[in-house]
C-alpha positions as CSV (number, residue, x, y, z in Angstrom):
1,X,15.0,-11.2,39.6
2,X,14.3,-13.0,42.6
3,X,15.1,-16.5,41.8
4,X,15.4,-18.2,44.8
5,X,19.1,-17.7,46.3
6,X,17.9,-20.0,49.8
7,X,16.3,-22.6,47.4
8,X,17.7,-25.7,49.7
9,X,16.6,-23.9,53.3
10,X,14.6,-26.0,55.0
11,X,15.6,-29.5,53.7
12,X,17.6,-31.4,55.2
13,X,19.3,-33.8,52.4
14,X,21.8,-32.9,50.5
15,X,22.4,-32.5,46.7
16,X,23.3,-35.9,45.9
17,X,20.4,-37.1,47.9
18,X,17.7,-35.3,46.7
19,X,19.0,-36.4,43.1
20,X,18.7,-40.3,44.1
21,X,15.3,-39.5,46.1
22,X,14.1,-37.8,42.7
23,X,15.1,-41.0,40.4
24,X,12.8,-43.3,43.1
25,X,9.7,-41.2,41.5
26,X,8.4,-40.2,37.8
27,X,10.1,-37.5,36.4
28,X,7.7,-34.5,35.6
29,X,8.4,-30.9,34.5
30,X,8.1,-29.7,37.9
31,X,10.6,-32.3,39.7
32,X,13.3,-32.1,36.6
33,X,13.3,-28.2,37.2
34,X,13.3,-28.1,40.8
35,X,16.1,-30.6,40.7
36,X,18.0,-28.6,38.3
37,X,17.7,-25.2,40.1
38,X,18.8,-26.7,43.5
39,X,22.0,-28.8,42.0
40,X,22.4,-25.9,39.7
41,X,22.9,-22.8,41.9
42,X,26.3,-21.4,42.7
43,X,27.5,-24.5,40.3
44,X,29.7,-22.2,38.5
45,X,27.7,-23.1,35.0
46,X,31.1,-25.8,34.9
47,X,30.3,-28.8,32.0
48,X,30.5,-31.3,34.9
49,X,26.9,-29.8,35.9
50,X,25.8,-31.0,32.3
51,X,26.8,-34.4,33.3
52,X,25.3,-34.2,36.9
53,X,22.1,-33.8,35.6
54,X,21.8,-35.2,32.0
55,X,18.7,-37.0,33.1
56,X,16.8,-34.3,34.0
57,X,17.6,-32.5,31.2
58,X,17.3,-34.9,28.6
59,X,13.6,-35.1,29.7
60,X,12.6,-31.5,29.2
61,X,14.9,-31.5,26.4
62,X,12.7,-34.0,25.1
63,X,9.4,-33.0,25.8
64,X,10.0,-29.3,24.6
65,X,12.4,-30.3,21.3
66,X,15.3,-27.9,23.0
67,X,18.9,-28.6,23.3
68,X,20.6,-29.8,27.1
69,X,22.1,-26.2,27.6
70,X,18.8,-24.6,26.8
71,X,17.3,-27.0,29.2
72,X,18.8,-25.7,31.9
73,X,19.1,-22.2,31.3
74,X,14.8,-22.6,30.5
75,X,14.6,-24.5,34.4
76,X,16.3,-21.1,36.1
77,X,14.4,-18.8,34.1
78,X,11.1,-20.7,34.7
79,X,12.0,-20.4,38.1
80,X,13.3,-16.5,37.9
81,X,9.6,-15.8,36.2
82,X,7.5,-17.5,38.4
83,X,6.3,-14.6,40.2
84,X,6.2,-12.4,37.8
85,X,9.6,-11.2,37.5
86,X,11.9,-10.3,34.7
87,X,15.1,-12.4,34.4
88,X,17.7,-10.6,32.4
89,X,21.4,-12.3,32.0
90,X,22.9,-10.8,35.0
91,X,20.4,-12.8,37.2
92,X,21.4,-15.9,35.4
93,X,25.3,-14.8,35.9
94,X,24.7,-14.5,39.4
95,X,21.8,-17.4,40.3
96,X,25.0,-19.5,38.4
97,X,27.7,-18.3,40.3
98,X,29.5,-17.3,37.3
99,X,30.8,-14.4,34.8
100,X,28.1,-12.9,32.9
101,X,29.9,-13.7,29.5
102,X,30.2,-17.3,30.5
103,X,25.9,-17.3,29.9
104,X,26.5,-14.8,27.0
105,X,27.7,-17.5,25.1
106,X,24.6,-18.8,25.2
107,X,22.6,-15.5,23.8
108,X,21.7,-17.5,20.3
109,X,20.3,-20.4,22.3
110,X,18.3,-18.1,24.4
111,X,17.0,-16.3,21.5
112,X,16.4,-19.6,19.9
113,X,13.7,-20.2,22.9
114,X,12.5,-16.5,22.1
115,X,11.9,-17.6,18.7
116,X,10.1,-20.7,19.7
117,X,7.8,-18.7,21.8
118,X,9.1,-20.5,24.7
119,X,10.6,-17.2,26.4
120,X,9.6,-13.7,25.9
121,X,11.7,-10.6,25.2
122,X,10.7,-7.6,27.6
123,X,11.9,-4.2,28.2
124,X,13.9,-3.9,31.2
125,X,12.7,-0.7,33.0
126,X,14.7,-2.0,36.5
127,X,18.4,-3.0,35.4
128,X,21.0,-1.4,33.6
129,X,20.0,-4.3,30.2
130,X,18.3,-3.3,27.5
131,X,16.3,-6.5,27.6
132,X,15.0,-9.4,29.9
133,X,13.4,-12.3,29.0
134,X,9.9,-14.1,31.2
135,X,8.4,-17.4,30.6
136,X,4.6,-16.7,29.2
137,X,1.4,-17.9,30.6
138,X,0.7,-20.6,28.4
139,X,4.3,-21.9,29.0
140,X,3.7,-21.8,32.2
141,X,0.6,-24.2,31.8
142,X,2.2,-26.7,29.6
143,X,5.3,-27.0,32.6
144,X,2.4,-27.6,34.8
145,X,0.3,-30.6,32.9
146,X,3.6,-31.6,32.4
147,X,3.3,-31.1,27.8
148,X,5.0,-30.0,25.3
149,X,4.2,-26.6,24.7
150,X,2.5,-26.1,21.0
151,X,2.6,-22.1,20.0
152,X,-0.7,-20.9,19.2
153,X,-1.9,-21.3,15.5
154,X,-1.5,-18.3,13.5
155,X,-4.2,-19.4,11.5
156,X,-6.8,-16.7,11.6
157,X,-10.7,-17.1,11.0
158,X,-11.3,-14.1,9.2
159,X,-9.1,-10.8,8.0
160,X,-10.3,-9.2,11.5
161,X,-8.3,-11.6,13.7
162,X,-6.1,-11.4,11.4
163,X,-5.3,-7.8,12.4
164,X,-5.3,-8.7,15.8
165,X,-2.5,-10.9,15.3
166,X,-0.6,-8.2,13.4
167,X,-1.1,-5.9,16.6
168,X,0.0,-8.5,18.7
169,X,3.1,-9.2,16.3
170,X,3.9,-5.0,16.0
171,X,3.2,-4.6,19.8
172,X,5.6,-7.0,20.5
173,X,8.7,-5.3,18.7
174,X,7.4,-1.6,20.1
175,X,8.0,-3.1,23.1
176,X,10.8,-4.6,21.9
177,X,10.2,-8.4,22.7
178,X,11.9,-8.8,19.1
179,X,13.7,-7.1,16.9
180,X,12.9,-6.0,12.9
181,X,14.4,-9.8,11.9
182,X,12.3,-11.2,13.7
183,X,9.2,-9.1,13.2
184,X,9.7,-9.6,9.5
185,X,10.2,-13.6,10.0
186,X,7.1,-14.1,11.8
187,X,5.3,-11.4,9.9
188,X,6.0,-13.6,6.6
189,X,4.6,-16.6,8.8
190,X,1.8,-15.4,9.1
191,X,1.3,-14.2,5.8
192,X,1.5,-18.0,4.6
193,X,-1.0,-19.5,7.1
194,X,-3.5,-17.1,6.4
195,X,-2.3,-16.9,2.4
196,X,-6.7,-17.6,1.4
197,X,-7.6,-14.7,3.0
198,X,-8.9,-11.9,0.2
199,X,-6.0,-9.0,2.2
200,X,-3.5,-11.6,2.0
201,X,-4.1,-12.3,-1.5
202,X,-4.2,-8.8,-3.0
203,X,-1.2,-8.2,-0.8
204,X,1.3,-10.7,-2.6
205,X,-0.1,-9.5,-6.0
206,X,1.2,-5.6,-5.2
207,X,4.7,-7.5,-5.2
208,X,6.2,-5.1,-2.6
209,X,9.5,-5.6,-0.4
210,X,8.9,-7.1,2.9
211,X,9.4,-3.9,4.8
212,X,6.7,-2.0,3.2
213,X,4.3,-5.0,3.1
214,X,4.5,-4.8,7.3
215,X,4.0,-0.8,6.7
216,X,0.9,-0.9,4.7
217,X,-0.4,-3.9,6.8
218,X,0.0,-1.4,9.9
219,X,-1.8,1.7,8.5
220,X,-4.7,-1.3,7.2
221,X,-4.7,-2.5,11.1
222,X,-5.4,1.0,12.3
223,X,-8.4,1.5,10.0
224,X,-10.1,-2.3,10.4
225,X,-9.7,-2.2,14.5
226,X,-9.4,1.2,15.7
227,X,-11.7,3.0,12.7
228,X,-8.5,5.2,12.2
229,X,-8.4,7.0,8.4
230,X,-4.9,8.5,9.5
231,X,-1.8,7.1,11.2
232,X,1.4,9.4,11.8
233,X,5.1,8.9,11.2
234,X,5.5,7.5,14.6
235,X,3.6,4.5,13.9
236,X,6.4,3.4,11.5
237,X,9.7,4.2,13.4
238,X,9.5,1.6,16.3
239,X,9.0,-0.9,13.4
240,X,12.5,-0.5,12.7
241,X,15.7,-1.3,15.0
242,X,18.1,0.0,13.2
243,X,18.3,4.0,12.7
244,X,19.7,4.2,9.3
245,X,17.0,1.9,8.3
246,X,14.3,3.9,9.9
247,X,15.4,7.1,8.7
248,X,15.8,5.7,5.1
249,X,12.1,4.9,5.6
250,X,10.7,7.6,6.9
251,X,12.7,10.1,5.0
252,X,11.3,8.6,1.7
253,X,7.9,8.8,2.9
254,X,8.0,12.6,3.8
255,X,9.9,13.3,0.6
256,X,7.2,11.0,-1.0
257,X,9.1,9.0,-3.2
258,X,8.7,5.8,-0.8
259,X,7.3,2.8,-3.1
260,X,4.1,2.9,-0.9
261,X,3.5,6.5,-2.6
262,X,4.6,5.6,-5.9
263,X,2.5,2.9,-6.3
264,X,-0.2,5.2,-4.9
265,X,-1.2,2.9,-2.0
266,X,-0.5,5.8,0.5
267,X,-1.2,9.6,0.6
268,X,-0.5,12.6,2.9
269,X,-3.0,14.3,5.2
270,X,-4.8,15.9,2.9
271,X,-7.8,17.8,5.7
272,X,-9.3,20.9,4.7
273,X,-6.9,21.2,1.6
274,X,-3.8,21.4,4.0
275,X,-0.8,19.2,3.2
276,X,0.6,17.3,5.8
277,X,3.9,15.1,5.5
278,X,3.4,13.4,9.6
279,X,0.2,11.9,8.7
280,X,-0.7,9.7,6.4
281,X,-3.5,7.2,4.9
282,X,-4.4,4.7,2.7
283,X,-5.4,5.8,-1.0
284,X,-8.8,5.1,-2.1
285,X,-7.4,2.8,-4.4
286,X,-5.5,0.7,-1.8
287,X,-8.8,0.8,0.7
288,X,-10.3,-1.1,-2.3
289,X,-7.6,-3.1,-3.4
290,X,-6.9,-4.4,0.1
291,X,-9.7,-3.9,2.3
292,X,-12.9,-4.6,0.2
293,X,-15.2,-6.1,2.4
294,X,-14.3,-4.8,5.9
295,X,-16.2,-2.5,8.0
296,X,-14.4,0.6,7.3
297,X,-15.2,4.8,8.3
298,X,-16.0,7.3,5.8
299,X,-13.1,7.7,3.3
300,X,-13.0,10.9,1.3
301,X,-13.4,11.1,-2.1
302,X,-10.8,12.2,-4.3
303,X,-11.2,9.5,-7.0
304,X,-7.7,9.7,-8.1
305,X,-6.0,7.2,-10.2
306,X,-2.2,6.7,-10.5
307,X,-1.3,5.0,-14.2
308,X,2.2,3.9,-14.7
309,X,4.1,5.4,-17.8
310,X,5.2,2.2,-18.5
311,X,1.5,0.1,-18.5
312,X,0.4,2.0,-20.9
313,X,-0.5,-0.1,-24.8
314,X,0.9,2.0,-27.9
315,X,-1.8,2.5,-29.8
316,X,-1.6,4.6,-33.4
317,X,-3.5,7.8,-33.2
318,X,-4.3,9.4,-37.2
319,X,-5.2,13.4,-37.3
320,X,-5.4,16.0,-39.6
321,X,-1.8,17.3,-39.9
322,X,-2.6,20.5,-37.8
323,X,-3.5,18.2,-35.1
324,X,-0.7,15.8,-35.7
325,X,1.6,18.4,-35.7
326,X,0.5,19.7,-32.3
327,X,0.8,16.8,-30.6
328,X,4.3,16.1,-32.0
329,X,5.3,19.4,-30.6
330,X,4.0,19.1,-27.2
331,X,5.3,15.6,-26.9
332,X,8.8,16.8,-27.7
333,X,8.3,19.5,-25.0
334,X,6.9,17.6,-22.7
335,X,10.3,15.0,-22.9
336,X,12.1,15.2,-20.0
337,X,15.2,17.0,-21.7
338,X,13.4,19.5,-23.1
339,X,10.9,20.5,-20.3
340,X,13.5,20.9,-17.9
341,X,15.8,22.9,-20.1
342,X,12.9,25.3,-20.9
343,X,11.4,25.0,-17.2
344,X,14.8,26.7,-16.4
345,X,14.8,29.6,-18.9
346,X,11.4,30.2,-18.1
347,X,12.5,30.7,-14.1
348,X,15.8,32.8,-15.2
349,X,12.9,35.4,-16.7
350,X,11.0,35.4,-13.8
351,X,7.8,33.7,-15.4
352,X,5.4,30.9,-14.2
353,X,6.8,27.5,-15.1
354,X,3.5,25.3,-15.1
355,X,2.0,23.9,-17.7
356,X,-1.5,23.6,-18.8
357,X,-3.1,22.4,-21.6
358,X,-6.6,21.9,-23.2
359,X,-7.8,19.3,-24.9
360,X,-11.2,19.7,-26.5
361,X,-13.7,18.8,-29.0
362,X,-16.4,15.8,-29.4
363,X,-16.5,12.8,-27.8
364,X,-14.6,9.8,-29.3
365,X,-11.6,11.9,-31.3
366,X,-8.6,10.9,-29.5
367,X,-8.4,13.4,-26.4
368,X,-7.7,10.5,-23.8
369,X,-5.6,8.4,-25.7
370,X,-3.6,11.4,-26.7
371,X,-2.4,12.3,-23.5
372,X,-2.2,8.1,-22.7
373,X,0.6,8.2,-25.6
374,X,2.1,11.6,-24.9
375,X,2.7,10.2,-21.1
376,X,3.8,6.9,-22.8
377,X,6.4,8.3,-25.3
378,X,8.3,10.8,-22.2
379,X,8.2,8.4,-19.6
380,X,5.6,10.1,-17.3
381,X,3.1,8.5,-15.4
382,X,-0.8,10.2,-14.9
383,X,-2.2,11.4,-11.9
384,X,-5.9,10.7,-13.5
385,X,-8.8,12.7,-11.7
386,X,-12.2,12.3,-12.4
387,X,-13.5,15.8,-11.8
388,X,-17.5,14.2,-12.5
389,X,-17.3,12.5,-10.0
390,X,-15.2,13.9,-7.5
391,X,-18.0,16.8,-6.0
392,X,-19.3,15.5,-2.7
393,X,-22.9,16.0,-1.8
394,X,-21.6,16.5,1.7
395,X,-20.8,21.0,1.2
396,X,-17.2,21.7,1.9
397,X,-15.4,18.7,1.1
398,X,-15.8,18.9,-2.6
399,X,-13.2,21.9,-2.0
400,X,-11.5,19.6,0.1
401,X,-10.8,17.1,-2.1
402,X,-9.7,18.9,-4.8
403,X,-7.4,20.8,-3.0
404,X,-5.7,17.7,-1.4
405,X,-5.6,16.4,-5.7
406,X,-3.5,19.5,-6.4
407,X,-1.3,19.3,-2.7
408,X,-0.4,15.8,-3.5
409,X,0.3,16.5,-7.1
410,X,2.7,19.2,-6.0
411,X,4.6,16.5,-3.5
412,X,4.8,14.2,-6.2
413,X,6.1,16.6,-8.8
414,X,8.9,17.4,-6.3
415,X,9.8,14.3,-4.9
416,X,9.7,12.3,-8.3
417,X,12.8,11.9,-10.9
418,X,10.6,12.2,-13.9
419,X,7.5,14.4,-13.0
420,X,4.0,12.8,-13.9
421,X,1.0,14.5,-15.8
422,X,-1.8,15.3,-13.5
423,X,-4.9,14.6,-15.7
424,X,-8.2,15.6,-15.4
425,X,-10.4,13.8,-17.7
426,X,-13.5,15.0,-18.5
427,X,-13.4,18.6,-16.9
428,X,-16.4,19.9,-18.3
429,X,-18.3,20.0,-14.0
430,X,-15.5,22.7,-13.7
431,X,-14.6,24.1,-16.6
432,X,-18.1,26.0,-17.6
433,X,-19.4,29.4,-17.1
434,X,-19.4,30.1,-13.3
435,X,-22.4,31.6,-11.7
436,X,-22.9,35.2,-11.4
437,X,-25.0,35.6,-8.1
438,X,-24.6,32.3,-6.6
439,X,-27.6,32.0,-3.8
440,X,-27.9,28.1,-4.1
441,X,-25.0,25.9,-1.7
442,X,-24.5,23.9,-4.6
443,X,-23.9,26.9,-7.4
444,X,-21.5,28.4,-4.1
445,X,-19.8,25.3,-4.2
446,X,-18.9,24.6,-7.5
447,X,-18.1,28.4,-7.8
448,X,-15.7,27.7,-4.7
449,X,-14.1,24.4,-6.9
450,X,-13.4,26.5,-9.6
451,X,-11.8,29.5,-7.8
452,X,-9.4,26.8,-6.2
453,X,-8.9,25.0,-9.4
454,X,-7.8,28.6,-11.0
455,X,-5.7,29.7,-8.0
456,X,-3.8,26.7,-8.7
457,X,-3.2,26.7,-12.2
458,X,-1.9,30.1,-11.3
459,X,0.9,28.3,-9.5
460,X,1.5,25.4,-10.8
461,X,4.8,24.3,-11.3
462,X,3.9,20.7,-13.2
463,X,1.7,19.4,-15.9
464,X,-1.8,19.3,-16.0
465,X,-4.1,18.4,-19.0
466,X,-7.8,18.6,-19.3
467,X,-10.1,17.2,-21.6
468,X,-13.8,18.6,-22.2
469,X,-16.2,17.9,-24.8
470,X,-17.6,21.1,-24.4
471,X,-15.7,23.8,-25.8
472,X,-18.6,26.1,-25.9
473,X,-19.2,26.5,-21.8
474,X,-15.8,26.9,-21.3
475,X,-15.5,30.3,-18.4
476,X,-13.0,32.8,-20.2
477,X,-10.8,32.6,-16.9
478,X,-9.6,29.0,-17.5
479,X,-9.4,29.9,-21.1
480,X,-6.6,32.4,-20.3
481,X,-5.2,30.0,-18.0
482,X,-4.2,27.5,-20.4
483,X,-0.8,27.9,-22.4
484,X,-1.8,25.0,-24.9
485,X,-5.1,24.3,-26.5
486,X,-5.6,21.7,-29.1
487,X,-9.1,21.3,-30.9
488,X,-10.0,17.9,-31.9
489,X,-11.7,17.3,-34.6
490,X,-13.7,14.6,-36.3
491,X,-11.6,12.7,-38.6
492,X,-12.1,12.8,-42.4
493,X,-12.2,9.7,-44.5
494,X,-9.4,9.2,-44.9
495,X,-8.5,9.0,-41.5
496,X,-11.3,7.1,-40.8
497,X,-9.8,4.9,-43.2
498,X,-6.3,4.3,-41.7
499,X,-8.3,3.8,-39.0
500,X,-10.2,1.2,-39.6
501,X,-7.6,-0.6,-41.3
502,X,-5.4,-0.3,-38.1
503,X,-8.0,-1.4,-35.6
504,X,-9.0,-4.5,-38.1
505,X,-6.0,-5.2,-40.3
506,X,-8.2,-8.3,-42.0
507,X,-10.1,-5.1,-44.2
508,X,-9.4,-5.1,-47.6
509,X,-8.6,-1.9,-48.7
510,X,-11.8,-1.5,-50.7
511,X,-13.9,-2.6,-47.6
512,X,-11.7,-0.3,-45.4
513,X,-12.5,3.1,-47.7
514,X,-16.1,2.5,-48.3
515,X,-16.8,1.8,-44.6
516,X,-15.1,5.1,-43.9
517,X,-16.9,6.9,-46.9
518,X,-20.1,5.5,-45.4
519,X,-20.4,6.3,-42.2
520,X,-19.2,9.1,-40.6
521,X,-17.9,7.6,-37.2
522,X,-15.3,8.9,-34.9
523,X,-12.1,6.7,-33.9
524,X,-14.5,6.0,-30.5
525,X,-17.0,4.8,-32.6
526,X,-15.2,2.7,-34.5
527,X,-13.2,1.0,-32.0
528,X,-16.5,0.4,-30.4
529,X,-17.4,-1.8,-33.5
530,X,-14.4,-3.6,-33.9
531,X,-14.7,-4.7,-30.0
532,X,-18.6,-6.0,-31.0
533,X,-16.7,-8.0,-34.1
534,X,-14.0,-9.9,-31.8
535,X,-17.0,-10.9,-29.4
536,X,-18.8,-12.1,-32.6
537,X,-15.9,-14.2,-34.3
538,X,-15.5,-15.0,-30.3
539,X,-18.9,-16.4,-30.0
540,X,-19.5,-17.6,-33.3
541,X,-16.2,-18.1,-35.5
542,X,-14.5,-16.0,-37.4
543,X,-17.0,-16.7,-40.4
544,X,-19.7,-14.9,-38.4
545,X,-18.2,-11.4,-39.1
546,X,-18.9,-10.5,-42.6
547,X,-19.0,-6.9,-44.6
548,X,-22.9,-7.1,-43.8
549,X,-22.4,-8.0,-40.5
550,X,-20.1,-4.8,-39.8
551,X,-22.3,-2.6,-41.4
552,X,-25.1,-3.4,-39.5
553,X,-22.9,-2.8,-36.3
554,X,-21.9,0.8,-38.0
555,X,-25.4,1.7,-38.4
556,X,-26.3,0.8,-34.9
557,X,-23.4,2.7,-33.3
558,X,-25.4,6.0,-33.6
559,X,-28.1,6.2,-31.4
560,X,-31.3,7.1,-33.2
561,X,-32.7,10.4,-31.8
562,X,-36.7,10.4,-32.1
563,X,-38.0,13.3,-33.8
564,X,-40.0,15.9,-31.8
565,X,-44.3,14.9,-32.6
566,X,-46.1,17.8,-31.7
567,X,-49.5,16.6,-30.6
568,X,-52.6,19.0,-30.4
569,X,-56.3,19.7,-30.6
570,X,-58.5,20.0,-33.6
């Protein structure tokens, strides 16, 4: 610091006079400090000085809403600042004429100013203290025009500046201008004075803890101003000034049971199939969630879903009692008591302790909602993954992406208490005949997906359940592959019954058993027509749905194929 130690050389009145001179003229900013700084120096920081110059003082404490103490200590670090310098409490000490802890006693006041934006926090790279403190530029230019100085507005005009601010905000504690109190504080400010904008909104409604909401918002940041799919585990740490705290945080998010995972918002490095627990990016469904709208680089496409054990609507499922008795069996294994006991055994004989399971058969019998109430009853979430569309036409990252599906799985799986159900709905793009003599990129390609998908089911070590509505294509090598297979069948009428009495309790049973001996729908089908009846009784009353009216939905629910008209020459 070089605050000015020879701040009276040259003049040739002494303290007293120079005060009285001073009280001839209007006080401003400038003459209140330069007053202060030449009756304050070498005072000994005493109280009587408070009382010397309690004019001066009031007036900046006035203008700038501070307190008398922080009045003067702002005037000598104005001056200490003024070319540039960093004034740290030592220089205060010293510029006073007085023991460092005499000023320490005024650390919250000073921090107050920080707060106020008034004074700066700065790294000391020139002093023995952690910290100094220098007066900004646009203080500086309110002490000039002699005005109050009014922080900037944290009011941005769209969600791009307001990722500017949030750089300016983390780049100030990785510098360490503040600490993680104060980075949360202000982070939360300006949060509410931007609370319209569409990031902002979908933020609040993910309901995370503070901490993780200035996480996400950092890995978002990255993407919308430097283009930047990945961030690594260093761009997290300086966000946090206590160790423990950053190592709690970090150490959850390489184990992967961090609430930013869970709730899959975040994923590991996932590149050419390798797993990576140092870099990480925002899930597909987060880059939607949050970040709809903004100018973002290509994203890969995994089309992964996370669904929550616990979101998921009972709903009464009626088979045949071969079916019914399957699914009973594998939701009992599949409890969490029971998996792990047998997981065990299963290790202690030196087998493979995945398992997979088949679900197959037409369209609209239950296969989906099955493994919806199966995850339901243990207490599992899904990992859903829809294989149609998850084949890029860009060659090579089609393997890609499903490798990084079944990498993140296995994280999950070992970082989680209760292990989820990795599902993929709708298999059948993977699950047919592969291609003898492949010559074609695309037949090499979806020959490559499937060897990867049956590499891994070779070691898997969770759950994994595919649907596929056809049976008939399915390649003999994922047949062998899956421990469980359960073939779903249309339901007979009296199932169809139960059915329709379940979905539309208002039946009678009469109406109920000669819809179902009628029409020969699946449990798909029918749902589909009670849905059409609520938007009727919606629309039109409840009067509107009558037996002919449902009837008439039943009959349009199958879609009429055209016979073949052969059409020739006579």
């Amino acid at each position: 610091m070089s605050i000015v130690k020879n701040a009276k050389k040259g003049k040739t009145l002494g303290k007293k006079e120079v005060v009285k001179t001073e009280q001839q003229e209007k006080i401003t900013m400038l003459s209140a400090i330069e007053t202060i700084l030449l009756i304050a120096e070498d005072s000994s920081f005493t109280l009587d000085i408070f009382e010397e110059l309690k004019e001066y003082l009031k007036y900046i404490s006035d203008l700038q809403g501070i307190s008398i103490s922080q009045a003067l200590l702002f005037s000598i670090l104005v001056e200490g600042c003024s070319d540039g310098n960093t004034v740290t409490v030592s220089n205060l000490a010293r510029f006073l004429d007085c023991p460092r802890v005499r000023v320490m006693k005024y650390h919250e006041e000073i921090e107050d100013m920080v707060k106020r934006k008034l004074l700066r926090k700065v790294k000391n790279r020139f002093s023995d203290e952690k910290v100094g403190y220098v007066v900004p530029v646009d203080v500086m230019d309110a002490i000039k025009n002699d005005s109050r100085f009014v922080p900037k507005s944290l009011k941005a005009k769209d969600g791009v500046q307001f990722f500017h601010m949030v750089f300016d905000l983390t780049h100030r504690r990785k510098e360490e201008e503040i600490d993680t109190e104060q980075l949360l504080e202000e982070f939360q400010q300006l949060l509410e004075a931007n609370e319209e904008l569409r990031y902002v909104k979908q933020l609040e409604r993910l309901k995370l803890p503070i901490n993780s909401q200035v996480m996400v918002t950092q890995m978002a940041r990255h993407l919308v101003l430097d283009q930047d799919n990945y961030v690594t585990i260093d761009s997290f740490g300086f966000l946090f000034d206590d160790k423990h705290e950053a190592y709690c945080e970090l150490r959850h998010l390489e184990q992967g049971n961090h609430i930013l995972i869970k709730k899959n918002l975040v994923e590991y490095d996932g590149e050419e199939g390798f797993f990576n627990k140092a870099k990480y990016k925002l899930t597909n469904t987060a880059r939607e969630k949050l970040l709809k709208g903004f100018s973002l680089p290509k994203k890969t496409e995994t089309n992964v879903q996370a669904i929550q054990a616990d979101s998921i609507i009972p709903k009464s499922l009626f088979f045949n009692e071969d079916i019914g008795r399957q699914m009973e069996d594998l939701a009992e294994l599949l409890s969490v008591e029971k998996l792990t006991a047998i997981q065990t055994r299963l290790k202690e004989h030196g087998r493979r302790t995945g398992f997979a399971c088949l679900f197959y058969g037409a369209p609209g019998t239950g296969k989906t909602e099955s493994v919806l109430q199966i995850a339901r009853r243990t207490g599992r979430d899904i990992i859903l993954v829809d294989i149609s569309e998850i084949k890029s036409k860009w060659v090579g990252e089609s393997e890609q992406n499903i490798k990084a599906v079944f990498d993140n799985y296995c994280a999950m799986c070992k970082n989680s208490d209760i292990m989820p159900i990795l599902l993929f709905n709708e298999a059948d793009a993977i699950l047919g005949t592969r291609k003898g003599q492949a010559i074609h990129a695309v037949d090499k390609m979806e020959n490559a997906i499937q060897n990867i998908v049956l590499q891994e089911l070779e070691t898997l070590d969770g759950i994994l359940i595919a649907t596929t509505n056809l049976e008939q294509n399915l390649d003999s090598a994922f047949e062998r592959r899956f421990i469980y297979k359960v073939r779903f069948e249309r339901p007979n009428v009296e199932q169809r019954r139960r059915i329709w009495l379940s979905m539309m309790p208002s039946l009678s049973e009469e109406m109920a058993l000669q819809l179902a001996a009628t029409f020969d729908l699946s449990g798909g089908q029918i749902e589909n027509i009670v849905r059409k009846c609520d938007v009727e009784s919606i629309l039109y009353g409840e009067s509107a749905v009558d037996a002919e009216k449902i009837q008439r939905f039943c009959q349009e629910e199958k879609i009429q194929k055209a016979s073949t008209v052969h059409v020739g020459f006579v």
